[in-house]
LODRENTOR-181661 format. One record per residue: residue in three letters; z, x, y of N, C-alpha, C in turn. Coordinates in steps of 0.1 Angstrom, whole numbers, plus 5000, padded with zeros to 4 digits. Example, Ala and Ser with C-alpha at 12.3 -4.5 7.8 and 13.67 -1.06 7.14 Angstrom:
2
ALA507851324943507851234955507851324967/SER507151284978507151374989507951295000/
END
This chain:
421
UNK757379605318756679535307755179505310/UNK754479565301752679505303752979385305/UNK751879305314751479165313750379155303/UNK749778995304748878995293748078875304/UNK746378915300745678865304744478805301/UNK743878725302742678655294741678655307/UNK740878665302739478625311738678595299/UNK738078425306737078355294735678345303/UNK734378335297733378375304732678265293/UNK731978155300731078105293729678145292/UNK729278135277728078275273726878155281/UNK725978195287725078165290725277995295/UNK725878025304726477815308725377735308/UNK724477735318723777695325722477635314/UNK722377725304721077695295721877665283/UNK723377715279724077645267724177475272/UNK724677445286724877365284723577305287/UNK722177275286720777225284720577225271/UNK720977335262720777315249721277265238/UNK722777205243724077095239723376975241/UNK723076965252722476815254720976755247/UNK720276885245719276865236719576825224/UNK721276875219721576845204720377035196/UNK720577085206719777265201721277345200/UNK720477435190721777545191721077685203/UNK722277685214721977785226721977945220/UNK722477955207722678055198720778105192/UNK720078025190718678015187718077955189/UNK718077905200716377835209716477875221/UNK715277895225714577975228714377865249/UNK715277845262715077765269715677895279/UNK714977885291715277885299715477785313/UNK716777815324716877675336715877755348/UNK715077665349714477715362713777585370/UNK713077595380712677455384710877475385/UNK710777405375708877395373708177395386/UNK708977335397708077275407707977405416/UNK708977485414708777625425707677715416/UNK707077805421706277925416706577995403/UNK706078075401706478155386706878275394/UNK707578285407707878415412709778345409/UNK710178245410711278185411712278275399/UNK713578255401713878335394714778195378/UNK714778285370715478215364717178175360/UNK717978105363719078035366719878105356/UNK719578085344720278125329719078145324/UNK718878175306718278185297719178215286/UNK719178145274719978115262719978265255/UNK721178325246721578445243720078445231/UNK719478385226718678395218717678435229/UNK717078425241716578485245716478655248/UNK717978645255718578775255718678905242/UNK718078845229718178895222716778975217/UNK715878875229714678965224714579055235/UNK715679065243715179185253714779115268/UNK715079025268714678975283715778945294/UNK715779005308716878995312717478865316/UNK718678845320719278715320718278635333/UNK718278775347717878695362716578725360/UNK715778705354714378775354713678615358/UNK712578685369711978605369710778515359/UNK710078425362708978305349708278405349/UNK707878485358706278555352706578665344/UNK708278715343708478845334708778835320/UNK708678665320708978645304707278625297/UNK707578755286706278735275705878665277/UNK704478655277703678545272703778525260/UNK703678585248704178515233705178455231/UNK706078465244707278405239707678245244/UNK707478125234707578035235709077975241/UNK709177915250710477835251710877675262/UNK711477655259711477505270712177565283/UNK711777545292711977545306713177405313/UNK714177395312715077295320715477305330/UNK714477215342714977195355716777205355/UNK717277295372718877275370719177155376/UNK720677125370720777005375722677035376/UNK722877085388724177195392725177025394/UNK724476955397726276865398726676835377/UNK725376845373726076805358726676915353/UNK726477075357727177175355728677205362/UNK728977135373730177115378730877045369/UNK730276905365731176805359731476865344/UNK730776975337730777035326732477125326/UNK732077185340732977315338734177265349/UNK734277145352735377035352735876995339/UNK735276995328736076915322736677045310/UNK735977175310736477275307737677325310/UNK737677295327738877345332740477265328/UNK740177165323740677035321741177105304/UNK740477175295740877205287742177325285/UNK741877425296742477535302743877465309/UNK743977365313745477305315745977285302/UNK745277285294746477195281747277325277/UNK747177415281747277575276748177625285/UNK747577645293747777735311748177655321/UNK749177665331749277615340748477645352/UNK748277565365746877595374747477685379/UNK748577765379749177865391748977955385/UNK748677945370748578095364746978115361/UNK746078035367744578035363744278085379/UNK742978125376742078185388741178165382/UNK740178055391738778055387737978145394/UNK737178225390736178345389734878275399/UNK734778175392733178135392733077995379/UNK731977895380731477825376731877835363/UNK731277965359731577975343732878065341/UNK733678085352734778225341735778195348/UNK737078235347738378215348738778325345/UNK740278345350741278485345742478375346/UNK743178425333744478345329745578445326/UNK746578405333748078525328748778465321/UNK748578515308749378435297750578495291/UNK751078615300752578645295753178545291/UNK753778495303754378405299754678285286/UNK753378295285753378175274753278235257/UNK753078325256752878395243754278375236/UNK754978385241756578375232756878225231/UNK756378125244755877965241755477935230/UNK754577985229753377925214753678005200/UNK754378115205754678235193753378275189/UNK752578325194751678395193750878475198/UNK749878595198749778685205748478675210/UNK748078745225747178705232746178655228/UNK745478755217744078705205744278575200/UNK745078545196745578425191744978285198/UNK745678285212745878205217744078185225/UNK743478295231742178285235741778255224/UNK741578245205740578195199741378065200/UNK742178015205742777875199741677825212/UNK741877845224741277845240739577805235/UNK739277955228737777905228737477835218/UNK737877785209737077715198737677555204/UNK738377555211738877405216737477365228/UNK737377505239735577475242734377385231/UNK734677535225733477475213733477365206/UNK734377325202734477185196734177025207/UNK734677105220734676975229733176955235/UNK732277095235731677065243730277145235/UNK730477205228729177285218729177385226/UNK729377465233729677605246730477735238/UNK729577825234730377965234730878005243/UNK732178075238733078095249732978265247/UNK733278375256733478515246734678535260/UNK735978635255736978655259737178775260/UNK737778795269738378955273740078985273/UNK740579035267742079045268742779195275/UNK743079175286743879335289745179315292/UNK745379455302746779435301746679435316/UNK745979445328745679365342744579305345/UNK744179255353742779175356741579245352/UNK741879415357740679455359740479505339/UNK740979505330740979565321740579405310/UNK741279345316740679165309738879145315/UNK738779195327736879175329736579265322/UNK736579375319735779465314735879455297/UNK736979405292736979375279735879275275/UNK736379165287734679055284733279095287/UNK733479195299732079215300731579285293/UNK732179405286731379485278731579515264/UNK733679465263733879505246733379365240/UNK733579265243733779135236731679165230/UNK731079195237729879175237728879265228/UNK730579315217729879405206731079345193/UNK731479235198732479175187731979085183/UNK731679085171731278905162732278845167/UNK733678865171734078695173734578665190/UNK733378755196733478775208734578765216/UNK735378845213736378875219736679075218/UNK737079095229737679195234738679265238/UNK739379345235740579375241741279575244/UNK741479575257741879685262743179725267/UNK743579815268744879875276744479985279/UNK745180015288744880185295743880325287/UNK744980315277744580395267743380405261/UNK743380265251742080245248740780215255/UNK741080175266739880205278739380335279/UNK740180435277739380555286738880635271/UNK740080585262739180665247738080575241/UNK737680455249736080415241735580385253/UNK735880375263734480325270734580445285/UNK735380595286734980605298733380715298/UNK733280765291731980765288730780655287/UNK731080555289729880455285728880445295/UNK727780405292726780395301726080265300/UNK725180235308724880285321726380245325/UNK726980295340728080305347727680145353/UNK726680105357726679965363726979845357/UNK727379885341728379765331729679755338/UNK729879805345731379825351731379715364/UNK732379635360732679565373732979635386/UNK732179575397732679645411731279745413/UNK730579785404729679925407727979875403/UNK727479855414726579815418725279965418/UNK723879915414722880015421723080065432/UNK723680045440723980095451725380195453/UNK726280225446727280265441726880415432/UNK726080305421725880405411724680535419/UNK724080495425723180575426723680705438/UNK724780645443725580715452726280865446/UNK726880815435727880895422726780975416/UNK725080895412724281005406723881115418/UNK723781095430724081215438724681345436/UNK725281315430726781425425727181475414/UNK726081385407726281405393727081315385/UNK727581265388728881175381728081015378/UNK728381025360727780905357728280835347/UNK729680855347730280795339732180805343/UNK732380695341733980655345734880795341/UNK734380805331735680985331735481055345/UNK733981075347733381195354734181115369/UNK734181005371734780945383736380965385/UNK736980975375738681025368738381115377/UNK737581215371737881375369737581435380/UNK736781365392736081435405737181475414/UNK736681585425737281525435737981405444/UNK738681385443739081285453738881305463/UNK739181375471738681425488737381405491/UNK736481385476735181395480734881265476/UNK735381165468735181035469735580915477/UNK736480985488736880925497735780975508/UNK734981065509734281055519733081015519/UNK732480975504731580905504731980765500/UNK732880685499732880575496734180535509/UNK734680595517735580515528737480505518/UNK737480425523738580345514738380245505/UNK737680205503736780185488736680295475/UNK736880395478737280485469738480475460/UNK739980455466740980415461740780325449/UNK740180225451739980075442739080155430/UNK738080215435736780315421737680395415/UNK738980505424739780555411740380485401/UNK741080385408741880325402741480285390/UNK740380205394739080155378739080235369/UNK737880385375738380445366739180495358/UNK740480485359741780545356741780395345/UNK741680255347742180145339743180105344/UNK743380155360744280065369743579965378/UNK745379835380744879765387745879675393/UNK746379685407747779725409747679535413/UNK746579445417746779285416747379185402/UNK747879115410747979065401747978895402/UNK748178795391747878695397748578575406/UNK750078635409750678615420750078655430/UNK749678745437748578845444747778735452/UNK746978725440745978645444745778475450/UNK747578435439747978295447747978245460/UNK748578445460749378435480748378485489/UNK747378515487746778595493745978475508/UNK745978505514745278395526744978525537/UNK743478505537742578535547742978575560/UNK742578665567743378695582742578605594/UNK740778585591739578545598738878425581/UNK738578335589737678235583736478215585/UNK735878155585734078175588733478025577/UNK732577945584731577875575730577945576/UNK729277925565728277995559727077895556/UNK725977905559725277885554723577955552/UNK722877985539722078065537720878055531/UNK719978025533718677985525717178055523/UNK716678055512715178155510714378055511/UNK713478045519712577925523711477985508/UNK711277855507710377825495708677915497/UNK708577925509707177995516707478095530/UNK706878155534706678265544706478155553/UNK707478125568707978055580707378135593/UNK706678005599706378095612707678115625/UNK707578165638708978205645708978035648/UNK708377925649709077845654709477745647/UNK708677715633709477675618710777745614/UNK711177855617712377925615713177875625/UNK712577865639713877835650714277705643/UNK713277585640713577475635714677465623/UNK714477565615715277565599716777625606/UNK716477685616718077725621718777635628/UNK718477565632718677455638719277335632/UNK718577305619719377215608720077275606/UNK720077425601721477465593722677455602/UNK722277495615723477475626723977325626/UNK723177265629723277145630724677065617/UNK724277115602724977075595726277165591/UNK726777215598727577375598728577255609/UNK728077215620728777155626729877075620/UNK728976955611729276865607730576885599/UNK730176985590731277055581732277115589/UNK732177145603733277165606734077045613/UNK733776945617734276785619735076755605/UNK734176735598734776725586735976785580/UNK735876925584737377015579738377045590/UNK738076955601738876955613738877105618/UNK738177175620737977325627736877265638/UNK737377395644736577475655735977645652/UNK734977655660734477795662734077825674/UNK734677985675734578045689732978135689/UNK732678185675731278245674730578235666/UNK729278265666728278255655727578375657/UNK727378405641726178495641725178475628/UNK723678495629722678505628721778585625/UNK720978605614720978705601719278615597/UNK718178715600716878635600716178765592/UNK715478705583715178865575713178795573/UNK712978895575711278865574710878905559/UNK709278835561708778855549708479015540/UNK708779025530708279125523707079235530/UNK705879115531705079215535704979245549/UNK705779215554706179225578706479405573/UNK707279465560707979565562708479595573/UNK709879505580710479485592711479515589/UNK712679565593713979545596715079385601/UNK715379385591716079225593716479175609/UNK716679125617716679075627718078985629/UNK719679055635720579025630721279015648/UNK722378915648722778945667723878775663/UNK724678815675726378735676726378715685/UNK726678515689726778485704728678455700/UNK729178465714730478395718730178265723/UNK731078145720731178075727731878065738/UNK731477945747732677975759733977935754/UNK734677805749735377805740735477725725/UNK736177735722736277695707735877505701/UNK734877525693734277375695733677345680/UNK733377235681732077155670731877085673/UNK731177075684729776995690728577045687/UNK727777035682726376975679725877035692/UNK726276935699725676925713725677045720/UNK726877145719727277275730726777355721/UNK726677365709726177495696724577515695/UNK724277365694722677435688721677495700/UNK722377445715721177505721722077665724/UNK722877695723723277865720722877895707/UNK723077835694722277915686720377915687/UNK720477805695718477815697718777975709/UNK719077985714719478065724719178225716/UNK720578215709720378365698719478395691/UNK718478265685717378295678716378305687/UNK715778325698714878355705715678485710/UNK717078565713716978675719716578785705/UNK717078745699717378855684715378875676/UNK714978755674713678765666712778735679/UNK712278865680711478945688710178965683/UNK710178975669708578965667708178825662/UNK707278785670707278685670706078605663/UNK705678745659703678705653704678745635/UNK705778735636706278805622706578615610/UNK706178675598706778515589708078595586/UNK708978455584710278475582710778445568/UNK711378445559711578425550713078385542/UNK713978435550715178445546716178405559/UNK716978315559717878335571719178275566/UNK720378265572721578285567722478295584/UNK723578225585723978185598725378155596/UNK726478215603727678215601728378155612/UNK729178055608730578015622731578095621/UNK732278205629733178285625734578265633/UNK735378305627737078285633737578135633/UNK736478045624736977905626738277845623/UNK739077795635740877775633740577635631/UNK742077605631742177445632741777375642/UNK742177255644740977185655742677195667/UNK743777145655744777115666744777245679/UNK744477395681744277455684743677485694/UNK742477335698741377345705741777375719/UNK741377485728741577475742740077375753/UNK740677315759739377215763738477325772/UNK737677305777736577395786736277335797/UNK736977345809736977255823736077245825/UNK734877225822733477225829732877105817/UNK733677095803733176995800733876865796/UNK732876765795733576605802733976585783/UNK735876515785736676495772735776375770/UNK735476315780734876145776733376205766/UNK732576275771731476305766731476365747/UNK732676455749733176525734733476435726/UNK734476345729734676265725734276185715/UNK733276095721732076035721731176135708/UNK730776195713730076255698730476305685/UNK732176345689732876335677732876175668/UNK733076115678733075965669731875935666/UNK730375975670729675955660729176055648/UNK729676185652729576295644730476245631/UNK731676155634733076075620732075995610/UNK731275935621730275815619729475835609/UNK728675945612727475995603727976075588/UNK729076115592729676165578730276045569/UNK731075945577731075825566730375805560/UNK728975755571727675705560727075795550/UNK727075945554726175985545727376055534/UNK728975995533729476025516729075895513/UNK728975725516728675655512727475565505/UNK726975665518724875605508723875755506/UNK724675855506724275975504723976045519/UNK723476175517723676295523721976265534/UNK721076195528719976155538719976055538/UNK721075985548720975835549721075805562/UNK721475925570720975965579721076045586/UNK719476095593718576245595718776205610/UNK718476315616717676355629716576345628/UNK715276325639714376355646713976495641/UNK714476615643714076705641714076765626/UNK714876645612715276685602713676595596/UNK712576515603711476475595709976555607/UNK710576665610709576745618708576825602/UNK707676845606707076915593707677155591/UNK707777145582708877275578710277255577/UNK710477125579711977065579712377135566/UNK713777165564714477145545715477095544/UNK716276965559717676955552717376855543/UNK716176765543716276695540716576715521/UNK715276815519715376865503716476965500/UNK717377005510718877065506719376985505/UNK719476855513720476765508720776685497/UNK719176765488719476735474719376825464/UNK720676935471720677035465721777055465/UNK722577165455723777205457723577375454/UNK723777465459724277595456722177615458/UNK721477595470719877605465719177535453/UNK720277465447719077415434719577275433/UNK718177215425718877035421719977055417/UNK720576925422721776855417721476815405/UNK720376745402720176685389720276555393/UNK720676475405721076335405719776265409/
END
């Protein structure tokens, strides 16, 4: 038996919901989210489907929008978009249970509503317009829907059928996938297939989801690896996950992350410093989530105009830890062996904790003193009390009021941009 699938995608979140609060319709005015205070090179966050209608792209940066074209500019303000698409999700229970939802992202969800369609007596269309006009009434937010018959056939309904339906909604099955859209173009509408993909397939000629049906196999496995399997599959309007799949699915390797575009071109020892905080608060977060890590690696990409090759390299620890104290002078360590040019500005960097296990796990390191670890775990507990209780800069390091510092202005950020608080 087919299953039945929804994916709900909120139309333009970010600037609908700016233009709810204004009491505007996101339908025709004319706003884009972006932050006044950065450059006109910044990109923009969202921009309202009335924008999109005159032709402008969604990520485009301030300087690519017309100059004739009038519109309000709304600083983001990402914790009030959490608590938005919280209380969305909140709508999506009255419906769905959480074991049968998968959140996507901020704005989208995929729901398996087999189940429930003989519940409500009604059929999947049904039930997504019941889904989205309960949005819309709660919160002024277009919602547009995709209905298939597996995950990957519910994205593609939203992403590209729903987006030629007045009542934005969409819906596919095998069949009708390949008799209206495997021909469609450009092929980068397609979930999974990136400029980098596509331009791979226009090598060969193939520019459209049949033409990927219809190729060689032998020869799409040798340009794409085992990543090929998953592109037939697509093409074909298969999709062998499902959202049990994804319930059970748990990671084999863990890793924390953290990654930032410095607002200006960084000299090599303003970058050692920005790596430094980020290590620094990578730690923290692993106190916090009771892990350890055995390695890090380090990802330093230069400016545009350096025309360099990114500057990338992996230390081991000796063993498995989240001290502050044993990490940052090995990651000061990696960042002086790896960024080698040193007359270069930096621009970009991005720093990973990898294989991080549990703490109970930890093997100690006979060379270093438990009394000493100890001891800075309890004030490492310390400093994370205070800063959920009087905020995230309530207290800094020494090296976080150096000049090129940014934890301090990340710490009032969430995802790179204001919080809004």
């Amino acid at each position: 038996m087919d299953r039945s699938y929804i994916c709900i995608d909120l139309k333009s979140f970010y600037a609908s919901v700016e233009c709810v609060d204004r009491g505007l319709d996101p339908m025709t005015t004319n706003l884009v989210v972006a932050d006044p205070e950065r450059t006109e090179k910044t990109i923009c966050l969202a921009i309202t489907p009335a924008m999109k209608k005159l032709g402008i792209p969604n990520r485009c940066r301030v300087f690519q929008i017309p100059e004739h074209v009038k519109y309000i500019m709304a600083p983001p303000r990402m914790q009030h978009y959490i608590d938005v698409s919280a209380d969305i999700y909140s709508i999506y229970l009255k419906y769905i249970a959480k074991e049968d939802i998968h959140v996507y992202s901020i704005d989208e969800v995929f729901m398996d509503v087999t189940d429930y369609l003989n519940l409500y007596q009604v059929d999947a269309k049904e039930l997504g317009q019941t889904i989205m006009q309960d949005i819309l009434q709660a919160t002024g937010i277009t919602a547009s829907c995709g209905i298939g018959t597996n995950l990957y056939l519910a994205k593609i309904a939203m992403d590209i059928t729903a987006k030629h339906s007045e009542n934005h909604i969409g819906i596919l099955d095998e069949e009708n996938y390949r008799r209206t859209l495997w021909k469609h173009r450009p092929i980068t509408d397609f979930w999974r297939i990136g400029p980098g993909i596509a331009n791979r397939l226009k090598q060969y000629g193939i520019y459209t989801m049949e033409e990927v049906a219809k190729a060689d196999e032998s020869m799409l496995y040798k340009i794409f690896g085992v990543d090929a399997e998953l592109l037939i599959d697509h093409a074909w309007g298969r999709e062998t996950t499902t959202m049990e799949d994804i319930k059970n699915y748990k990671p084999s390797t863990n890793c924390l992350t953290s990654g930032q575009v410095l607002a200006c071109d960084y000299s090599y020892e303003q970058g050692k410093l920005v790596v430094k905080e980020m290590a620094d608060m990578l730690c923290l977060d692993l106190v916090e989530k009771s892990l350890v890590t055995k390695s890090i690696t380090l990802y330093v990409g230069y400016a545009n105009s350096m025309n360099l090759e990114a500057a990338k390299g992996s230390i081991s620890l000796q063993t498995e830890t989240s001290s502050a104290r044993m990490i940052l002078p090995q990651v000061e360590r990696l960042y002086e062996r790896i960024v080698t040019q040193k007359w270069a500005l930096i621009h970009r960097i991005n720093i990973s904790f990898n294989n991080v296990t549990k703490e109970e796990y930890l093997q100690y390191d006979l060379f270093d003193s438990p009394q000493e670890r100890e001891k800075e775990r309890s004030m490492q507990k310390a400093m994370l009390d205070i800063k959920k209780r009087y905020g995230k800069n309530a207290v800094l390091k020494g090296m976080n009021l150096e000049e090129g510092a940014t934890a301090r202005e990340r710490n009032r950020q969430i995802g790179g941009h204001k919080s809004g608080e």
